[in-house]
N, C-alpha and C positions, 0 to 999 in steps of 0.2 A: 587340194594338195595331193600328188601322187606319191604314193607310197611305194617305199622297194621291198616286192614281194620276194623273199628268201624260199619259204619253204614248199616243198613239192609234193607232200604229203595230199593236196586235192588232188593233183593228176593221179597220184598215185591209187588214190580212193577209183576215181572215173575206168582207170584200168581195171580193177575187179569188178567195176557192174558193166565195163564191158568183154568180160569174160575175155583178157588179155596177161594171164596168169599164169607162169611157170615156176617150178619148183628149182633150186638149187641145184646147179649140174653135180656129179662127180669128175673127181682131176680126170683127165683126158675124154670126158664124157660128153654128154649133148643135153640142157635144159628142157625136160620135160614135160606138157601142155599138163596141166592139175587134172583136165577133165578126167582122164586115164583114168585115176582113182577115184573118182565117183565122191567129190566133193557136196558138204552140202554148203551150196551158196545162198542161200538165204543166211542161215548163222554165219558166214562171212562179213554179207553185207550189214547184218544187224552189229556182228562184232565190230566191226569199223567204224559204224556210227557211233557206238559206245566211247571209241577210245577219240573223237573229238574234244571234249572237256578235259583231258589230258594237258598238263601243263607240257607243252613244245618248246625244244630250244633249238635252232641253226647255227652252228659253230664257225665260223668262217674259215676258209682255208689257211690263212696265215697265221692265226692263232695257233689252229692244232697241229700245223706243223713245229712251231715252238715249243712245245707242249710233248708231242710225240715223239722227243729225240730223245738219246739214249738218259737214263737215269728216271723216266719216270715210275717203275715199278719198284723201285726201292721205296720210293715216296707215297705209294700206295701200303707197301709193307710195313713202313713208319705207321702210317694212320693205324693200319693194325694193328699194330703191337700196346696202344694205346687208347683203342676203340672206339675208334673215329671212322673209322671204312665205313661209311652210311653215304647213303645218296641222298641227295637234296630231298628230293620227293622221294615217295612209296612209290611209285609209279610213274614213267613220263616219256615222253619220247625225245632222240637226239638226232637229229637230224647232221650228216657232213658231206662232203666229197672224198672219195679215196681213190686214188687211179681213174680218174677221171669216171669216176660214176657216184651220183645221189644216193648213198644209204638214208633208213629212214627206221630206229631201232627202236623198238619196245620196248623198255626194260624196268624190271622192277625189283624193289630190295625187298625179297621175305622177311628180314631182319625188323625190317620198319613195319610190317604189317602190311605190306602193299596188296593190293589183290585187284584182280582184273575181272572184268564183267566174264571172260572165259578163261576158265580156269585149264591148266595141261589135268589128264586124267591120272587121277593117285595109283600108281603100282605099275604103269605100264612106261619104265621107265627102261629103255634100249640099250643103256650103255651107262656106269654108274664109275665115272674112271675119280671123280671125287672122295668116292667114299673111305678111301683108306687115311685120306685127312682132315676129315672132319668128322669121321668114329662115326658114321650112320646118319651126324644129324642132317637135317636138309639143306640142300645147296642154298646160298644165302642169295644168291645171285641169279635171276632169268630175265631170258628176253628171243623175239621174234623179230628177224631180220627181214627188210623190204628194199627194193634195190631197182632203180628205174634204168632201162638198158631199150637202146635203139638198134634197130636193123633198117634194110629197104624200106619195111612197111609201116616203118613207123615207132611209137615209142610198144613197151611191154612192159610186165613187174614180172620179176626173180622175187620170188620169198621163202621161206624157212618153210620146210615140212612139218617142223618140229618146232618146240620149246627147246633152247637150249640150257642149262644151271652150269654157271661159271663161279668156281672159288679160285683162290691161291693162296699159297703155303709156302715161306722160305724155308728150304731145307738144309742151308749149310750150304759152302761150298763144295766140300767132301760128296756132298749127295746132291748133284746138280744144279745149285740156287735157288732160285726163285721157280719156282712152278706152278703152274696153270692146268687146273683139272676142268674138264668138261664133261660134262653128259647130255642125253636128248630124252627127251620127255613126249610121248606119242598127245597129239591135240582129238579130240572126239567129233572135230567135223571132215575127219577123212578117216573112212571106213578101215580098221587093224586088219593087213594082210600081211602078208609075208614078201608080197612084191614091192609093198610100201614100206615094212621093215627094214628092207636092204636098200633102200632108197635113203633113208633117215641114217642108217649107219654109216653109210658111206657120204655122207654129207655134214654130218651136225659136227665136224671137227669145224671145219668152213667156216661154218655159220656163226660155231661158239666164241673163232676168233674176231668176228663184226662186233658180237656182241660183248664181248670184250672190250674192244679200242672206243664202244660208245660208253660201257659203265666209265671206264676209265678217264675219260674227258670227262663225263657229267659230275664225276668226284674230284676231280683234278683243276679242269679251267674256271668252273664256277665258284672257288673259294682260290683263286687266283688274283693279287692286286694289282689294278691296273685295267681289268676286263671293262669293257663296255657294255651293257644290256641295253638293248633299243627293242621297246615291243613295238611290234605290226599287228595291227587289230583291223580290221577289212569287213568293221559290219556294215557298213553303205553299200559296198560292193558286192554281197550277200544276200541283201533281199531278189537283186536282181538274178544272179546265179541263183538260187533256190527256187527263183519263178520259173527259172528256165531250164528244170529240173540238172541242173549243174550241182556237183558239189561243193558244197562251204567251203572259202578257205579259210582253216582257221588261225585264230589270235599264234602270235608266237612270239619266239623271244629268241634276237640277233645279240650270239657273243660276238664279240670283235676286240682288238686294240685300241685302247683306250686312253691308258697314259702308260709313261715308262717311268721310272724312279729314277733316280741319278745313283741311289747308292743303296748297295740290299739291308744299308741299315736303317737308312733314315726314310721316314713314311713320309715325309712333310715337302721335299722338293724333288718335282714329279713336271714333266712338261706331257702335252697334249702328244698324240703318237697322229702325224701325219702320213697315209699310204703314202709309198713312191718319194717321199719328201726325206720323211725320219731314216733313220736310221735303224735297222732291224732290233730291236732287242732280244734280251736272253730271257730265258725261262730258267728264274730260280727257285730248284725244286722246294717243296714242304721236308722240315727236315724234324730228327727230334732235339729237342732241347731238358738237360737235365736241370730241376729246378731244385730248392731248398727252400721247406716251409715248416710252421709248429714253430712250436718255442725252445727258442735260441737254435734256428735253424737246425734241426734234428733228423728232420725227417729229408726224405728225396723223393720227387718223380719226375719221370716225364711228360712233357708238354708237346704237341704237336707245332708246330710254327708254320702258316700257313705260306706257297708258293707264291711269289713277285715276277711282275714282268722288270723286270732292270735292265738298264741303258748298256752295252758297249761301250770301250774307252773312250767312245767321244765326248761321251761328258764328264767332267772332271770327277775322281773318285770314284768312279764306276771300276769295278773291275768282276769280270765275269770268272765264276769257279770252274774246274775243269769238269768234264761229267767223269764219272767213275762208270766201270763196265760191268755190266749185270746180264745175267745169264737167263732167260726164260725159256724153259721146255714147254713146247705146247702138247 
């Protein structure tokens, strides 16, 4: 049975053993070869084989277009405000397309305990533009960007210099909305200079936004009704790639479109979502819901309500909400 292989995460491995590795341009700049900074590639290549056992997911392009239109960061701001902003996993990677290129992100919730075989080095952190909203404590949020990019000669990987730590904070409309702090975090397999300093600073804004748009689907479309998970597991195809020292591709996990609801109320009538056939549906964000609980209804809280894929008027009773306009400072 042939399988449809989604994720590009081996080419992406074969790229750094064979030393086809550049770092993160800056705006108007030119992507520069890693060798420059006297990389150790051995703890590359062993880092990389570590993050195999990592749970992967491939997001399909038409989901996260659904998903990434306007109103999703309120929906994230909900979770917070009621302590749900956690990622599926401590740790995992998200794989999508964006402007027509393969991202391929690391990311992990310190929250959850996540921790990775290589850790960013504690104190030598570049740029710290989080810490006026989260009072010192540490960013909840990192991850290391991978990006597969072709020229003449062929394919190459764009990756992060840096760790980047991603929070965000509603501030009111008065004080800009919804805000997005980032910082960069120096890694210990490229030697601390001052010429690799200004390289990290002038990039990890970039970076922290990739790693952004992936935390953000991995909390967003995965607790999404309607989604499809379909895993691809290619260990037959494996033994033979490892005999012929190729690297594993590994198990993953295809979101896609799955089913649409007919109505963002009712969970129960739901039709199969065919590409090209169906009808687009809407992405109905997670929202809060105030509840009443204790004796004789006394008390209140909120409740988070998790996002729906829901039908357009073509199916009866469907009616899609407007998005409301939110504001994000990167």
């Amino acid at each position: 049975m042939k399988q449809n292989i989604r994720t590009r995460w081996h080419r992406m491995v074969q790229l750094v053993k064979d030393d086809e590795v550049y770092f993160t341009a800056p705006e108007g700049g030119n992507a520069e070869h890693w060798g420059q900074y006297n990389p150790n590639r051995a703890a590359m290549n062993w880092f990389l084989d570590q993050l195999t056992a990592l749970p992967r997911f491939v997001v399909d392009t038409d989901l996260l277009e659904l998903v990434m239109r306007e109103g999703y960061e309120q929906a994230l701001m909900d979770m917070k405000k009621v302590g749900v902003l956690r990622m599926p996993f401590p740790a995992m990677i998200v794989e999508f397309d964006h402007a027509g290129r393969r991202y391929a992100v690391l990311v992990r919730d310190q929250q959850a305990g996540g921790r990775l075989p290589w850790e960013p080095h504690e104190g030598k952190v570049i740029d710290r533009g989080v810490s006026q909203m989260n009072n010192g404590d540490p960013t909840p949020f990192y991850g290391i960007t991978f990006r597969l990019e072709t020229d003449i000669e062929g394919e190459y990987l764009v990756m992060s210099p840096s760790v980047a730590g991603v929070d965000i904070e509603d501030r009111g409309r008065d004080h800009g909305g919804i805000w997005l702090g980032i910082c960069a975090v120096l890694l210990d397999v490229i030697p601390e200079t001052l010429q690799f300093s200004q390289l990290v600073q002038s990039v990890y804004l970039k970076d922290g936004s990739a790693i952004y748009r992936a935390i953000a689907t991995a909390m967003l479309v995965m607790h999404t009704g309607g989604v499809k998970l379909e895993v691809v597991d290619c260990s037959h195809m494996n033994r033979k790639r490892i005999a012929s020292n190729k690297p594993p591709i590994p198990k993953h996990i295809v979101l896609s479109i799955g089913k649409v609801y007919r109505s963002a109320a009712d969970n129960a009538k739901a039709d199969d979502y065919i590409p090209r056939k169906s009808p687009m549906p809407h992405w109905r964000k997670g929202h809060l819901r105030t509840v009443r609980w204790g004796q004789h209804h006394a008390n209140v809280k909120q409740v988070y309500i998790n996002p729906k894929l829901v039908a357009f008027h073509e199916f009866p009773g469907a009616v899609a909400p407007i998005p409301k306009q939110y504001v994000v400072t990167k």
